[in-house]
N, C-alpha and C positions, 0 to 999 in steps of 0.2 A: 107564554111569558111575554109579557108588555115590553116595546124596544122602541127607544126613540128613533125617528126618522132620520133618512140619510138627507145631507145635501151635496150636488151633483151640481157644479160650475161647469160650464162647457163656453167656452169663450174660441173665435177666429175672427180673423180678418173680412170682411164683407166677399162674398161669395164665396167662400170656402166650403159651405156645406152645411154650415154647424145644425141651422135649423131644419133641414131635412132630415139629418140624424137624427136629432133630437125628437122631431114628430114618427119616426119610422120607430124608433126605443121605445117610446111612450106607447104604441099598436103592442110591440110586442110583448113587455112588460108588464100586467098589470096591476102590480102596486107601486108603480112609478106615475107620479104625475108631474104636468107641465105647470110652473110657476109663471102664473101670467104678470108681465110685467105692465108697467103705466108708460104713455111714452104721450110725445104733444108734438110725435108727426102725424097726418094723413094717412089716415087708411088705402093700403093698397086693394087694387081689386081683388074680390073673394076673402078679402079681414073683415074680421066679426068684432063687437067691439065686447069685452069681455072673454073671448075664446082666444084670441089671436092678443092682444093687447089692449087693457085699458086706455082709450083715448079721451087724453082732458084736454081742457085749454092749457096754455101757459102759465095764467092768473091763480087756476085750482091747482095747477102742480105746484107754482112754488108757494101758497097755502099746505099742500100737506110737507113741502120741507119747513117750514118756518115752525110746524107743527111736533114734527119729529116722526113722522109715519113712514119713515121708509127706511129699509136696512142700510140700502146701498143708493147713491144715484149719478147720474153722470151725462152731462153734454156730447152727444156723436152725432158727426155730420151735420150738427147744427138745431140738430132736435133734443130733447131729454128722453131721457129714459131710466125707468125706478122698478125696486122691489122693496113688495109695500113689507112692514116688519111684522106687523100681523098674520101676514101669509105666511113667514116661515115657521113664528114660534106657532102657531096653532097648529099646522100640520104634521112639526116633529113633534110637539107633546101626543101626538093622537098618533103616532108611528107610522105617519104617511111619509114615502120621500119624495123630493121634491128635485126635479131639473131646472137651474135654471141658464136660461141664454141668454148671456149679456156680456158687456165688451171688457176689458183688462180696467179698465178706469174703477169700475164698479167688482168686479174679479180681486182687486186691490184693496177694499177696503172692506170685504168678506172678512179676506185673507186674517184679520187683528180679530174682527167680530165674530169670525164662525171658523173657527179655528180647526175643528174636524169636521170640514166641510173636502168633500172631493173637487181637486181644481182639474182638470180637461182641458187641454189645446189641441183646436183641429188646426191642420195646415194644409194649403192647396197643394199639388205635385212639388208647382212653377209657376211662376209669373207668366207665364203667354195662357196658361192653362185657368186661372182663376182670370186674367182681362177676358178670356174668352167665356165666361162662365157669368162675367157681370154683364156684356155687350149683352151675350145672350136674353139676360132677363127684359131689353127693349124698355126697359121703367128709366134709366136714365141718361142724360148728354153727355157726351162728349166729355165735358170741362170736368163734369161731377165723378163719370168711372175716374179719367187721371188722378182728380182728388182723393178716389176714393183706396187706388192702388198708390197712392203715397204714405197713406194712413197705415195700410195695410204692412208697410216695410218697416214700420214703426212697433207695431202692433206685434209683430212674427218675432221679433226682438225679447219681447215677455214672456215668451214662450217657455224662459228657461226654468223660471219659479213654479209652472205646473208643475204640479204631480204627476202625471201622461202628457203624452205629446202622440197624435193619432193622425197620420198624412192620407187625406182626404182624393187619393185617388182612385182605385175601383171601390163604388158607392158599396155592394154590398160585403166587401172584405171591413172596411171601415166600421160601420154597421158593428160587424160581429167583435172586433178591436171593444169596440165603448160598449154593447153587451156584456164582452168577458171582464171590463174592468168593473162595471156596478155591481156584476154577482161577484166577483171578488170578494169588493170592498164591503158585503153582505156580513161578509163569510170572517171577516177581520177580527183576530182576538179580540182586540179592547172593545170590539163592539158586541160580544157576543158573551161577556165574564160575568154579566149578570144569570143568566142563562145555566154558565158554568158551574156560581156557584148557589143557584135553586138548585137545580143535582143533586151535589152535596149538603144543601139542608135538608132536600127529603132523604137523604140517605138516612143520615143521621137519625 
C-alpha cells in the first residue's frame, strides 16, 4: 500500500550534535533519507557540495527566493540557509522520508506549511559541555563560539513547541532516543488508516 512520506525536523543549538545524529539515523535506517539543504556559506573541510549541502552564491540564493523555490529559509550566523520545495513534495509523493536539519527560524515556518511534519530538539547536557564541544571542532574564534553560545540560549528557548526534546549526552543513548521516535511516528494511526482501511475493502 502506497504511503506518503514522513518529515523529520531535527533542529539544536550549534554543537549539540544534531548532525551526527542525523547522519548516524540515515546508516541505520534505510528509508530515511538526508534532505540536503542550500546554504551560501563555505564549505567546510571534507563537504561535498550536493551531499553535505548545496553551495551557491548569495545572488543565486536569493534568485531562487524571489522565485518561490524553497519551503523554508533563514539567515544563521550570518550565512543562509534553505530547503528547496521541490525536495520535499517529490520525495513524500514517492513515500520517501525525509530528515531534515535546520535551525528554529526555518523549524518555524514548517510548523504552518507542513503541519504533520515531526519537530525534534536536541539539546546539549550544559553549557560548559556544548562550549567544549564547539572549541573542540578548532573551525572557529573565539569572538564567533561566544556568539555562537549566545544564539544558542535563545535557540534552547524554542525547544518548548517541539514535538521531542532528546538531551544530547551519551551519543549512543541519544541515537536510540530519535530511532525509537521515527519508528514510532511510522507506526502512527493517522498515518497508517489508509492501510487500515484497504483491509476492510478487501474484506469486503
Amino acid at each position: 500500500m502506497e504511503k506518503e512520506g514522513i518529515v523529520y525536523i531535527v533542529s539544536a543549538p550549534s554543537g549539540a550534535g544534531k548532525t551526527s545524529l542525523c547522519n548516524e539515523l540515515i546508516d541505520i535506517l534505510p528509508d530515511l533519507r538526508h534532505s540536503v539543504s542550500y546554504t551560501t556559506r563555505s564549505p567546510r573541510p571534507g563537504e561535498r557540495d550536493g551531499v553535505d549541502y548545496f553551495f551557491v552564491s548569495k545572488n543565486s540564493f536569493d534568485e531562487k527566493v524571489r522565485a518561490g523555490e524553497f519551503a523554508e529559509w533563514a539567515e544563521v550566523h550570518g550565512n543562509h540557509y534553505a530547503t528547496a520545495l521541490r525536495t520535499l513534495e517529490e520525495n513524500r509523493s514517492r513515500g520517501i522520508s525525509l530528515i531534515l536539519d535546520i535551525d528554529c527560524q526555518g523549524a518555524r515556518q514548517l510548523k504552518s506549511s507542513c503541519s504533520d511534519a515531526v519537530f525534534i530538539f536536541i539539546l546539549p547536557p550544559d553549557f560548559s559541555e556544548l562550549r567544549r564541544r564547539l572549541e573542540g571542532r578548532n573551525s572557529d574564534s573565539s569572538a564567533v563560539i561566544e556568539a555562537r553560545l549566545k544564539v544558542a540560549m535563545s535557540e534552547m528557548k524554542e525547544s518548548s513547541w517541539y514535538d521531542y526534546v532528546i538531551v544530547n549526552d551519551v551519543f549512543s543513548d541519544a541515537l536510540e532516543k530519535l530511532k525509537s521516535i521515527v519508528i514510532a511516528e511510522q507506526c502512527r494511526t493517522s498515518r497508517v488508516t489508509r492501510t487500515v482501511e484497504a483491509l476492510f475493502h478487501d474484506k469486503a
